[in-house]
Short mmCIF file of the C-alpha atoms (twelve columns), coordinates in Angstrom:
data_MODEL
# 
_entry.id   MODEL 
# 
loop_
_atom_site.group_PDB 
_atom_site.id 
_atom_site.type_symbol 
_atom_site.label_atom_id 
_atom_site.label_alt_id 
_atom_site.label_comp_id 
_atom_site.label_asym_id 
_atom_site.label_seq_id 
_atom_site.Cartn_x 
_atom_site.Cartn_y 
_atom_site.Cartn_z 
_atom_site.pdbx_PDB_model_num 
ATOM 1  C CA . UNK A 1  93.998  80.981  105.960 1 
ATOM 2  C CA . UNK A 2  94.322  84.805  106.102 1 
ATOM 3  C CA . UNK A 3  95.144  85.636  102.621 1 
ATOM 4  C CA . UNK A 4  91.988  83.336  101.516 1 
ATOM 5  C CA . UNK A 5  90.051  85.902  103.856 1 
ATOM 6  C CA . UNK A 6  91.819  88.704  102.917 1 
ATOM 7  C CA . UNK A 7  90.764  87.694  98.968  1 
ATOM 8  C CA . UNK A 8  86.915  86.912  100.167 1 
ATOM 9  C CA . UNK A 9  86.994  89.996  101.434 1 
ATOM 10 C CA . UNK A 10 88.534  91.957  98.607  1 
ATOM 11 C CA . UNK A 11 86.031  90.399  96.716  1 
ATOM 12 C CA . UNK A 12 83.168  91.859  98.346  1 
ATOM 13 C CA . UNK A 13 83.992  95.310  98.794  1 
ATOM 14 C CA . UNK A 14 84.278  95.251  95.344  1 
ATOM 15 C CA . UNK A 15 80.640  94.451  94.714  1 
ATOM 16 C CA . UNK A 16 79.496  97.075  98.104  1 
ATOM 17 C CA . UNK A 17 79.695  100.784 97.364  1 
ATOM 18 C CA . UNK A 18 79.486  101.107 101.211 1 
ATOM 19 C CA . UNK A 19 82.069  98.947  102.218 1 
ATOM 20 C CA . UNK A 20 84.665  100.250 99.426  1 
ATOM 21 C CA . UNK A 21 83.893  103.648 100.662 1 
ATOM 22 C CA . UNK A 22 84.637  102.539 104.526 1 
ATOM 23 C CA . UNK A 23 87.509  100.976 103.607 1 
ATOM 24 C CA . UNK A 24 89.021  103.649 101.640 1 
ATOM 25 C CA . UNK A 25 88.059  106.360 104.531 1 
ATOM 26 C CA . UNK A 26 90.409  104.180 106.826 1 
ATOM 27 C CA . UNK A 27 93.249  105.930 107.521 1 
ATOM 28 C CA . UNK A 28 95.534  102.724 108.104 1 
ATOM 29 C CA . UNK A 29 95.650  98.796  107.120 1 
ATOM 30 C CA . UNK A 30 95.015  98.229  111.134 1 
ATOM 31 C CA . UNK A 31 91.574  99.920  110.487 1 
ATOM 32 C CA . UNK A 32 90.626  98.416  107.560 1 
ATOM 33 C CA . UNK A 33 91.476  94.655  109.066 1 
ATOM 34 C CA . UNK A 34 88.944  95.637  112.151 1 
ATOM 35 C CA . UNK A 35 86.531  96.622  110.123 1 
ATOM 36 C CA . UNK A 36 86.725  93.198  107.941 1 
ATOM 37 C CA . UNK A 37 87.209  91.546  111.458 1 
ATOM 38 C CA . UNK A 38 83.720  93.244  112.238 1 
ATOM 39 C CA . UNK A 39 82.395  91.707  108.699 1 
ATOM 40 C CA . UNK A 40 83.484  87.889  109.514 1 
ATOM 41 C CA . UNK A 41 87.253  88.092  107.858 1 
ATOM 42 C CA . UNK A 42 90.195  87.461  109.840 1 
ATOM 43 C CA . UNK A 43 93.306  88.713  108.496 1 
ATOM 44 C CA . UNK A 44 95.932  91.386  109.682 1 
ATOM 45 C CA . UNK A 45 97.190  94.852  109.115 1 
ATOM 46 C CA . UNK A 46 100.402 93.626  108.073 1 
ATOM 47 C CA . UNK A 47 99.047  90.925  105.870 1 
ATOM 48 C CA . UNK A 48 97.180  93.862  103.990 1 
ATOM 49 C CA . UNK A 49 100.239 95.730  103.548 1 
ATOM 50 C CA . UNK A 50 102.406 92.718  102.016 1 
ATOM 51 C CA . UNK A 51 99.384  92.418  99.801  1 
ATOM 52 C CA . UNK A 52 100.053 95.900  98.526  1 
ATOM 53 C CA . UNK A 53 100.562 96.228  94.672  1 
ATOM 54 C CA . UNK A 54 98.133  93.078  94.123  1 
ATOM 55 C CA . UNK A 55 94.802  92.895  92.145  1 
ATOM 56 C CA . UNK A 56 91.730  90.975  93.342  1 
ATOM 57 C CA . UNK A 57 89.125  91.238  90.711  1 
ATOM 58 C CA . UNK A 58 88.427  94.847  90.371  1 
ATOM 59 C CA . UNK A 59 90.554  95.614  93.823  1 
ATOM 60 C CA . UNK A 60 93.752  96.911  93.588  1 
ATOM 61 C CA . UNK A 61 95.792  96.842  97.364  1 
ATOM 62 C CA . UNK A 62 97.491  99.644  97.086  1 
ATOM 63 C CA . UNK A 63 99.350  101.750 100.578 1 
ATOM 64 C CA . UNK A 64 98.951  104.875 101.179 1 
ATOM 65 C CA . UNK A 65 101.766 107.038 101.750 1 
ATOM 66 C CA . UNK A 66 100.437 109.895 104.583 1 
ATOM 67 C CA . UNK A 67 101.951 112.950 104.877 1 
ATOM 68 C CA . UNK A 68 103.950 113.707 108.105 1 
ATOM 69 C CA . UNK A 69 104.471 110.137 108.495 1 
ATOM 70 C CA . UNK A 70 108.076 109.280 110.007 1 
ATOM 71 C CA . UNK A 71 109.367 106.094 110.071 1 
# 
């Protein structure tokens, strides 16, 4: 199941500087999915984003509102 993934993987960064630090240099959800795709995880962009607002141990999901962004 993705959001099983998505919480394994929440999980982790927590515990690895490194990875936390990736993650939070992504600039989008697509980009942090490939680079938990890369790790073993499989969930989505989009999943990440519906996730927004929830806590995971330590991790909070939280998006990212970029400047110069148009929807």
């Amino acid at each position: 199941m993705s959001l099983d993934q998505l919480k394994q993987f929440l999980v982790r960064m927590q515990d690895e500087p490194a990875l936390r630090q990736q993650v939070q240099a992504a600039a989008t959800a697509d980009d942090v999915a490939q680079i938990a795709t890369a790790l073993g995880y499989s969930f989505s962009g989009d999943e990440l984003l519906r996730f927004s607002g929830q806590r995971v141990g330590r991790v909070t999901v939280s998006k990212r509102d970029l400047p110069g962004e148009y929807n």
